[in-house]
C-alpha positions as CSV (number, residue, x, y, z in Angstrom):
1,X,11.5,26.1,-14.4
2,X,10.7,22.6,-13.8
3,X,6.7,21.8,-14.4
4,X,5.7,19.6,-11.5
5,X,2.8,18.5,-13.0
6,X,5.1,17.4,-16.0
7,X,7.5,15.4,-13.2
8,X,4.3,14.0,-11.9
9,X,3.4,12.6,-15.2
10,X,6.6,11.4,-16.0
11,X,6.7,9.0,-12.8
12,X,3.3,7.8,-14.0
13,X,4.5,6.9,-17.2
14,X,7.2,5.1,-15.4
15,X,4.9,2.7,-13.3
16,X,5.8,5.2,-9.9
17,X,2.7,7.1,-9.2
18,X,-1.1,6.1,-10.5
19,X,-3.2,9.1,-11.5
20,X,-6.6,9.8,-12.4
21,X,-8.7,12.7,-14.2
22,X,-11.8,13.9,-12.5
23,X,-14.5,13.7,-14.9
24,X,-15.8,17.3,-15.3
25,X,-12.9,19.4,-14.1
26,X,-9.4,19.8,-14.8
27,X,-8.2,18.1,-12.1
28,X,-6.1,14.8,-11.7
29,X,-5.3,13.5,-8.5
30,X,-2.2,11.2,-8.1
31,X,-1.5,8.1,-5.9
32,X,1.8,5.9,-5.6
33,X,1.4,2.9,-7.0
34,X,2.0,-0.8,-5.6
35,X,5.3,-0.8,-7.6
36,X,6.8,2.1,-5.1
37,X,5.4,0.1,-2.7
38,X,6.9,-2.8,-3.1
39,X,10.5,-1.2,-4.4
40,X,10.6,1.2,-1.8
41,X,10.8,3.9,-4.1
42,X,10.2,6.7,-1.9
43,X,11.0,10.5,-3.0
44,X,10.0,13.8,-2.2
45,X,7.7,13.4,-5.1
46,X,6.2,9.6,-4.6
47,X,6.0,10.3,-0.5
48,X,3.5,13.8,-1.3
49,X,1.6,11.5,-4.1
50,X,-1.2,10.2,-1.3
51,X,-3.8,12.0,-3.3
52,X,-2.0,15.1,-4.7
53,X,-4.5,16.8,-6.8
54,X,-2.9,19.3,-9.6
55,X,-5.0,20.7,-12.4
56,X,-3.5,20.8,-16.1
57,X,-1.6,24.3,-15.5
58,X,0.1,22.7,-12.3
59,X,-1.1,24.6,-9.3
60,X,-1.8,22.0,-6.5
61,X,-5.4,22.6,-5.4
62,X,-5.6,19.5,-2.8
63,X,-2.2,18.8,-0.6
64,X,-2.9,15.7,1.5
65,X,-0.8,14.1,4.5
66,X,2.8,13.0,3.0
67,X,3.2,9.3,3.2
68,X,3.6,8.4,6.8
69,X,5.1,4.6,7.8
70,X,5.2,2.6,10.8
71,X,7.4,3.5,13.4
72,X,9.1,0.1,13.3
73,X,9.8,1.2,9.5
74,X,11.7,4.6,10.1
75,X,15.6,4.7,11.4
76,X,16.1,5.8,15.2
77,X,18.0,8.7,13.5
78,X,14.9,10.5,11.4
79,X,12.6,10.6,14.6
80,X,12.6,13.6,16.1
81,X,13.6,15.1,19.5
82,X,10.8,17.1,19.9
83,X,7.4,17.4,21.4
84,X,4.6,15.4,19.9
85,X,1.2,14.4,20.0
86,X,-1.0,11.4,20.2
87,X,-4.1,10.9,18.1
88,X,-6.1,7.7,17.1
89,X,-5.5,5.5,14.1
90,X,-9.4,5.0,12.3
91,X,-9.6,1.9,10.4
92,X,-11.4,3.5,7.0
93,X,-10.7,5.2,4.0
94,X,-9.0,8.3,3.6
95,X,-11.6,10.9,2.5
96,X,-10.2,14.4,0.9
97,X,-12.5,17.4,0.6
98,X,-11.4,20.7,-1.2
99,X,-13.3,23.8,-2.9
100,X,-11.9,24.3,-6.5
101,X,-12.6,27.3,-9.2
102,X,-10.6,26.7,-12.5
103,X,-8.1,29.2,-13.4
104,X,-11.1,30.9,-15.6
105,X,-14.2,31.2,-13.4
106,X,-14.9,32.7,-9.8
107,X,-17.0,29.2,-9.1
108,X,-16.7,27.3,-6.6
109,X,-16.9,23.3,-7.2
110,X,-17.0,21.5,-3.9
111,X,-14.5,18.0,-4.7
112,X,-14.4,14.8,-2.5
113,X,-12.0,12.4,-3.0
114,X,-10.5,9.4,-1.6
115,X,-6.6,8.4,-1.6
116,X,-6.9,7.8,-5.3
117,X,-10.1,8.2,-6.9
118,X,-12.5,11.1,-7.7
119,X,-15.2,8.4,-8.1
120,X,-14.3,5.2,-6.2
121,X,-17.0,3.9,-3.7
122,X,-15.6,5.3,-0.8
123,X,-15.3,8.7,-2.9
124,X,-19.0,8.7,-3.7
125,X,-19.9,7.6,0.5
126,X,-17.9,9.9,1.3
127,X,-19.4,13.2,-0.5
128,X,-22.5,11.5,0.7
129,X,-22.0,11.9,4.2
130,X,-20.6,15.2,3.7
131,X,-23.7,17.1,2.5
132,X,-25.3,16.0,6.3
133,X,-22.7,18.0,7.5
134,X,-22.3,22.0,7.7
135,X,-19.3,21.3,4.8
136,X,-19.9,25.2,3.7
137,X,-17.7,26.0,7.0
138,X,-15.0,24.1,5.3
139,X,-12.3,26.6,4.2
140,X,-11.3,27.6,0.4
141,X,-7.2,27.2,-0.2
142,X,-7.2,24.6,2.2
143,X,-7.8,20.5,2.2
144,X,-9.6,18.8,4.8
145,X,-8.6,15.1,5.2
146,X,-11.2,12.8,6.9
147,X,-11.7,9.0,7.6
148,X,-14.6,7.3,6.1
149,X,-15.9,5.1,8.2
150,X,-19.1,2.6,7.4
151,X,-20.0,-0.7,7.4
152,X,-19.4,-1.5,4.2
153,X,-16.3,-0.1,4.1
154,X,-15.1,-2.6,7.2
155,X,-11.1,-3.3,7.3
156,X,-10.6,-5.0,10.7
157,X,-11.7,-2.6,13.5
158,X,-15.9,-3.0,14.3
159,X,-17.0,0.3,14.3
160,X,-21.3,-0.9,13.9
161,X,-23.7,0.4,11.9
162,X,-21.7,3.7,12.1
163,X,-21.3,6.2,8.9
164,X,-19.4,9.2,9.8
165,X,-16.7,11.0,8.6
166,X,-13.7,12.1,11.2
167,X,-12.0,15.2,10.6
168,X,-8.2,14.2,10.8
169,X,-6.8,17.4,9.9
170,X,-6.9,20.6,7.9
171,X,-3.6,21.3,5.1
172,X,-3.1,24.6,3.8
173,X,-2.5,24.2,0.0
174,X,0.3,26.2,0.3
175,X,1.8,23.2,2.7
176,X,1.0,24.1,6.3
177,X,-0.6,22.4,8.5
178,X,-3.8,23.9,10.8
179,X,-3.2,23.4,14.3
180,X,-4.8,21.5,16.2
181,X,-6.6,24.2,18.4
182,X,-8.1,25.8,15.7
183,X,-9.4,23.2,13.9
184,X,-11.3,22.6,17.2
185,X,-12.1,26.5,18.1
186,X,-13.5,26.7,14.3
187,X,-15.2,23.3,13.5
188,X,-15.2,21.2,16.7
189,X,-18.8,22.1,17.7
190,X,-19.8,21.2,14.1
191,X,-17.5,18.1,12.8
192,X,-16.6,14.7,15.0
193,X,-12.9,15.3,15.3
194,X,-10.4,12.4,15.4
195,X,-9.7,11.9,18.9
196,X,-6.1,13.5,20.6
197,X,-4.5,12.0,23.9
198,X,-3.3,13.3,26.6
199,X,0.4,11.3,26.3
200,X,3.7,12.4,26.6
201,X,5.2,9.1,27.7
202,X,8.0,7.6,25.0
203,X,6.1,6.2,22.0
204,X,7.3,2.4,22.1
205,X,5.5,2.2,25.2
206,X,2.4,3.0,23.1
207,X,2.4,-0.8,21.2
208,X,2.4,-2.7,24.3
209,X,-1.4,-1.7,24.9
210,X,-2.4,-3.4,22.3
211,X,-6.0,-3.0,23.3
212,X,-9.0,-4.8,21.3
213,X,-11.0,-3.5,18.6
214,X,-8.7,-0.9,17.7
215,X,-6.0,-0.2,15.2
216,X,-3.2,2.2,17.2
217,X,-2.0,5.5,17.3
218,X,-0.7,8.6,15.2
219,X,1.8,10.3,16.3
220,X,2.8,14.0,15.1
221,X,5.9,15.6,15.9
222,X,5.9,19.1,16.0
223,X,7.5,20.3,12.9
224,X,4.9,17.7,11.2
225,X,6.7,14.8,11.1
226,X,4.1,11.7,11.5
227,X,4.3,7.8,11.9
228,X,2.3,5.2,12.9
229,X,1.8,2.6,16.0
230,X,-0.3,-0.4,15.7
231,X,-0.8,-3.0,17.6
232,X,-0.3,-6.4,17.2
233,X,-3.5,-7.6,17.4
234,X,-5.2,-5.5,15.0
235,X,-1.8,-6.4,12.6
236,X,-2.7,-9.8,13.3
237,X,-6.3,-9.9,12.5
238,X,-5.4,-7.7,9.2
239,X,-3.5,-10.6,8.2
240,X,-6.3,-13.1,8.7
241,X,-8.7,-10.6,7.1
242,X,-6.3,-10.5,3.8
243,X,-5.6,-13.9,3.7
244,X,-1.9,-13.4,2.8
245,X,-0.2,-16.7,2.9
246,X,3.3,-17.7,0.8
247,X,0.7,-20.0,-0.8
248,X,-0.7,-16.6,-2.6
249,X,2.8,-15.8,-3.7
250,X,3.7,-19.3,-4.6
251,X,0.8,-19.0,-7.2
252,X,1.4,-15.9,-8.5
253,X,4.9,-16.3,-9.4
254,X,3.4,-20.0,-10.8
255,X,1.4,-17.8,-13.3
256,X,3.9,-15.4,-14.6
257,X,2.3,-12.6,-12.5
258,X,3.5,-9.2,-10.6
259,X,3.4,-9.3,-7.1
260,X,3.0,-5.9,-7.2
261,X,-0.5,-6.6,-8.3
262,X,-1.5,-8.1,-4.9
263,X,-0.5,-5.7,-2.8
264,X,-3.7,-3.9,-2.4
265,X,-5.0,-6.5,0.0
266,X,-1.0,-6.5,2.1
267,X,-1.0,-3.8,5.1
268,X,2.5,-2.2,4.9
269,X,3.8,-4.2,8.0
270,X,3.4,-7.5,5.4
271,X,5.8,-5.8,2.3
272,X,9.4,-7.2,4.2
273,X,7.4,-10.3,4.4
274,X,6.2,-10.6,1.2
275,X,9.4,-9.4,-0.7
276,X,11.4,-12.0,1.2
277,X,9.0,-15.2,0.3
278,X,9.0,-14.1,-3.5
279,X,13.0,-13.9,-3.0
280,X,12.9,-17.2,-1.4
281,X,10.5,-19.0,-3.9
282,X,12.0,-17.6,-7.3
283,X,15.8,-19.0,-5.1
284,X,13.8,-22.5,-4.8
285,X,12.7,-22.7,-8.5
286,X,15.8,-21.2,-9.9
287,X,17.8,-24.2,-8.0
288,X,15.6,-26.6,-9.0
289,X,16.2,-26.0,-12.2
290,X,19.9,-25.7,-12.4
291,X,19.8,-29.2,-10.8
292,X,17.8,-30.7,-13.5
293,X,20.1,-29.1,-16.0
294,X,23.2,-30.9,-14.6
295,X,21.1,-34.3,-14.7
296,X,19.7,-33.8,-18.1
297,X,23.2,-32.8,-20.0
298,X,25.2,-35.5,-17.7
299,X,22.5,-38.2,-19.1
300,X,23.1,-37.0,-22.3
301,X,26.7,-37.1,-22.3
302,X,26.9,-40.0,-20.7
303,X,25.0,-41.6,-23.6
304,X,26.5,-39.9,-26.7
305,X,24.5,-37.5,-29.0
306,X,23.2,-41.1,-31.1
307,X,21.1,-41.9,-27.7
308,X,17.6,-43.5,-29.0
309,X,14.4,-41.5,-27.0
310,X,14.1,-45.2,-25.2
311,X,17.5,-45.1,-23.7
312,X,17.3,-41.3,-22.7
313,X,14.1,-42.5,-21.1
314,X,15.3,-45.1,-19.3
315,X,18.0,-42.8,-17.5
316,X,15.6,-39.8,-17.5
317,X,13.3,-42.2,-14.9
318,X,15.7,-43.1,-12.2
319,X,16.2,-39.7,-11.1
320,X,13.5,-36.9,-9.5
321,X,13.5,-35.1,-12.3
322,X,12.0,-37.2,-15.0
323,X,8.9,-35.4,-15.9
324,X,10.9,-31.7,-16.6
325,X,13.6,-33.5,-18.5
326,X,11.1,-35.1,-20.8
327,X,9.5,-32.0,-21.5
328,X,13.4,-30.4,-21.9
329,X,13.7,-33.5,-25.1
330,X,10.4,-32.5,-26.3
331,X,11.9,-28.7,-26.9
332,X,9.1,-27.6,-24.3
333,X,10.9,-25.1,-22.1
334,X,7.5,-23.5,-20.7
335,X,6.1,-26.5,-19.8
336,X,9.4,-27.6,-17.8
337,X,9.4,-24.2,-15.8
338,X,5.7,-24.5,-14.7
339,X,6.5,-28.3,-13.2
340,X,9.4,-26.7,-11.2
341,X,7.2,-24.6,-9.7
342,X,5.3,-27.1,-8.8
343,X,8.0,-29.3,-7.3
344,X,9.3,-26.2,-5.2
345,X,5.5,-25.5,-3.8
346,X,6.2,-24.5,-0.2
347,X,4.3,-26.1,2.5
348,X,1.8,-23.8,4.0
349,X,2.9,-20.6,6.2
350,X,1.1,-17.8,7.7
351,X,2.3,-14.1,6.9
352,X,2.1,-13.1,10.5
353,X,4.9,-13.2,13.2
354,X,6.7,-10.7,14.9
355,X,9.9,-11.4,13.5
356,X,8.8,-10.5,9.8
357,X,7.0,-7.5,11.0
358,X,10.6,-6.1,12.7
359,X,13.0,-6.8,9.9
């Protein structure tokens, strides 16, 4: 029998998922990482990984939403036919909240978490705003997903001086989801619950609202299927809040770094974006080089291997490429590959448009 826990671990080791041990109980909670991100590398494993929590024997104690995408992200072909509901899309963090007794003791531990993190800011807010509220209602076996919204915490959407915590939706650990009715008959008078629409229109008429100060819609299917609808102006505003620019890129390829590495600050309608500038830049340098390589060795055929460093100079400086070939004659290959990058430094170009959020 296949250890999950074990798989889970694996796909850590691997760069996949990013976990985390809580720091008194046998728990570790696990996230994908940027790299599945950016690849794409979405299984059955990575998708449940939004803050899977797992002790060391295995048994999931905290079962999360799957990963969920944009509906201009998922084929025509995987949306269902089938009724659906409406709910808002908050602009926080995602705040988890189980009850947890080890395998050897009948004591409860109440656990708060966020996406990734049994002790990140938004962890430790959370759980603070929590004990205000009558959290000893909240079942055992079960995980209750909330949005952390305070000022602090700010993404694009302006939501005041507000700190609350919206009650999203209720997972059985076992996999199934509360509905929606009893999650209001049972906590609604008690918790501020995210608020459902009355709309059975066709989704893509949804987007078009695109009304201010707010992020877009959820939309669940009935056998549980989700995705998302934002609108274009709260996309656009995300992108001025990140800054994303192919600037950013250009310099982090410049460096020798991941891009992977700054996609925390990239909303998921920005990764077809992104990927394509990096393709795009690393096309430019690569080109740039190859150029300057047929320059160099035609210069020094041209003038026979008994060339003096005066003649090979002379040449070297009627062409565009005199400063990398000098440093190619010096035997400085690193040197020549940072100057290429800066001769291919793109002129300045915003991340947002609705053509790279569509492809």
């Amino acid at each position: 029998m296949i250890n999950y826990k074990e798989t889970l671990d694996e796909l850590v080791r691997e760069g996949w998922l990013i976990s985390q041990v809580h720091p008194m109980l046998d728990l570790t909670i696990y996230n994908y990482s940027q790299k599945t991100q950016y690849e794409g590398y979405w299984t059955p494993e990575t998708l449940a990984a939004r803050g899977l929590v797992l002790n060391s024997k295995g048994r999931v104690v905290a079962r999360p939403f799957p990963k969920f995408f944009n509906a201009e992200e998922v084929d025509s072909k995987e949306i269902p036919i089938l009724p659906f509901e409406v709910y808002e899309k908050m602009d926080g963090s995602l705040g988890i909240f189980f009850w947890y007794a080890d395998d050897d003791s009948e004591k409860l531990h109440p656990v708060f978490a966020s996406r990734g993190s049994f002790t990140s800011e938004q962890a430790v807010k959370g759980w603070e705003l929590l004990q205000k509220l009558p959290y000893h209602d909240l079942h055992v076996g079960h995980t209750h997903l909330f949005e952390i919204i305070y000022p602090e915490n700010r993404i694009v959407v302006d939501y005041g001086k507000e700190e609350k915590l919206v009650l999203l939706g209720i997972i059985h650990n076992g996999g199934r989801e509360v509905p929606r009715e009893n999650i209001e008959e049972q906590l609604g008078h008690s918790f501020e619950l995210v608020k459902i629409y009355n709309i059975t229109e066709n989704w893509r008429s949804l987007k078009s609202q695109n009304e201010p100060n707010r992020e877009g819609y959820v939309i669940r299917y009935s056998n549980g299927f989700r995705m998302k609808v934002k609108f274009e102006d709260y996309v656009r505003l995300h992108q001025i809040v990140t800054g994303t620019s192919n600037i950013a890129i250009w310099e982090v390829l410049k460096t020798g770094g991941l891009i992977e590495g700054m996609l925390d600050h990239v909303p998921d309608e920005f990764f077809n974006w992104v990927k394509s500038t990096e393709a795009s830049l690393r096309s430019a340098h690569e080109n740039y080089l190859w150029e300057a390589h047929e320059e160099y060795f035609q210069i020094q055929r041209a003038l026979g291997s008994d060339a003096t460093r005066k003649e090979l100079a002379l040449e070297f400086l009627k062409t565009r490429f005199s400063a990398i070939m000098f440093k190619w004659l010096d035997g400085n290959s690193q040197a020549a590959t940072k100057i290429a990058w800066d001769a291919v430094r793109p002129p300045y170009a915003k991340a947002f448009s609705n053509q790279s959020l569509n492809t």
